[in-house]
C-alpha positions, 0 to 999 in steps of 0.5 A: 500500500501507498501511504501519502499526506496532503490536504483536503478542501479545507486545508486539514492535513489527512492521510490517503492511500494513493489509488493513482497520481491524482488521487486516494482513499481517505484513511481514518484512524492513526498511521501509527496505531490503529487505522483504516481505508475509507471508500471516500475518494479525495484528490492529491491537492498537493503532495507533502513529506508523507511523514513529519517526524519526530526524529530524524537520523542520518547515516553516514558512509554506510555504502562500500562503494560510497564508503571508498570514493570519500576516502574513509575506512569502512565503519566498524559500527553505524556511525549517525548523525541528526537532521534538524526538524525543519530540514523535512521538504515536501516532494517537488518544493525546493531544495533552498542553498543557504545564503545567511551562513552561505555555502557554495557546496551543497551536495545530493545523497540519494536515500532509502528512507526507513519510516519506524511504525511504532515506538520502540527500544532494544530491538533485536535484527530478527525482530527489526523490519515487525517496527518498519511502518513502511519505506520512501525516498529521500535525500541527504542534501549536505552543505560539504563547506560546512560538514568538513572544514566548518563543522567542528568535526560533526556533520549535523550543521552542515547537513542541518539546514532548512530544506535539507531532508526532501522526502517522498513521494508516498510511504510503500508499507511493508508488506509490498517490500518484505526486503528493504536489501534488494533495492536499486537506488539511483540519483539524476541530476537534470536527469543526468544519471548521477548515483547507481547503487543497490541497497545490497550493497549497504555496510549495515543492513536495516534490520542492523541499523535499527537494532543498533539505534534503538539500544537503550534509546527510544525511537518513536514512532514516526522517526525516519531513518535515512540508510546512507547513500551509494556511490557517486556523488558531486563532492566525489567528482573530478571536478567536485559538482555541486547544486545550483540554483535552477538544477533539479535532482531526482531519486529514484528507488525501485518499488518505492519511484520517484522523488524530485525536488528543484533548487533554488538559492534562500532569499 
């Protein structure tokens, strides 16, 4: 099932479940609890971050490929950081370029997004995917300037700005993807193939992620869970490619499909 969020006539915020690109089921009840699908029909308005978290986690360096092509060793645990709440973007707005603390080396991270379907705390791997509301495409926009020479040695500044978390365009629940490790996952630049990478080759799995983040730690429910990206992109390159303004970056991730954002510089 396809789960998107968007907003009815008067301008509530309600949950469908996508029927076709214009329209879904209304569902009643909570997402995270206890809900059900409706026979009304209602349009797709417009479509927003199918969730809004309470917590968002990055990953970092959790492809081989990746992994390599920035010159690190391989981690021997998950190493994460977190995005600021006001980083989520909705599918097809954009992607701003910071131009109060400035950078000029903003960078695209294609995602498989992991969306927790209930609070949880010291999940085990076996028991990791029955916590898994569901799963969408995402990407880790990271301000390089600020993650590597202005960051302090953390990465939550510079991949923390405002807009910097699109994620779409629906959620695909669970049950339509029993393995989130047989996934391909691509990333276009003005639809130039930019990232081609297969969640197979993930360094933790997500079951592992997940066992990992919730010992001794609470996730509630709704927290996203961004899996790292795969090789290929622009901070990688020779010369380095970064985004501008008029540029428009795709994700695309088998059985999930596709989430663009256009880039524009803050006012």
């Amino acid at each position: 099932m396809k789960i998107l969020r968007t907003r009815n006539e008067s301008g509530c915020i309600v949950y469908l479940k996508e029927i076709s690109p214009t329209e879904g089921f209304l569902i009643e009840g909570d997402i995270f609890g206890s809900f059900s699908v409706s026979e009304q029909r209602l349009p797709i308005r417009e479509r927003l971050a199918p969730v809004h978290p309470p917590l968002i986690i990055g990953i970092a360096q959790n492809y081989r490929a990746h992994a390599l092509e920035m010159g690190g060793d391989l981690p021997r645990k998950p190493v994460f950081f977190l995005k600021m709440p006001h980083s989520l973007q909705d599918p097809g707005k954009p992607i701003l370029l910071p131009r109060n603390l400035r950078s000029d080396k903003v960078d695209f991270e294609s995602e498989l997004a992991v969306i927790i379907g209930k609070t949880c705390r010291n999940v085990s791997e076996p028991e990791a995917l029955e916590h898994v509301l569901g799963y969408a495409a995402a990407n880790d926009v990271s301000a390089r300037d600020w993650q590597k020479e202005w960051g302090g040695g953390q990465f939550c500044r510079g991949k923390g700005f405002d807009t910097f978390c699109p994620i779409g365009p629906h959620i695909v629940t669970r049950e339509d993807i029993p393995d989130p490790g047989k996934l391909a996952i691509r990333g276009y630049l003005n639809d130039e193939l930019m990232q081609d990478g297969h969640t197979s080759d993930l360094i933790f799995s997500v079951p592992q992620l997940i066992a990992f983040l919730s010992g001794s730690t609470t996730l509630p429910a709704g927290t996203v869970i961004l899996t790292g990206t795969p090789s290929g992109v622009g901070a990688a390159r020779t010369p380095p490619l970064y985004l501008k303004a008029g540029d428009r970056y795709t994700v695309e991730i088998e059985s999930i499909g596709k989430l663009e954002n256009p880039v524009a510089e803050e006012a």
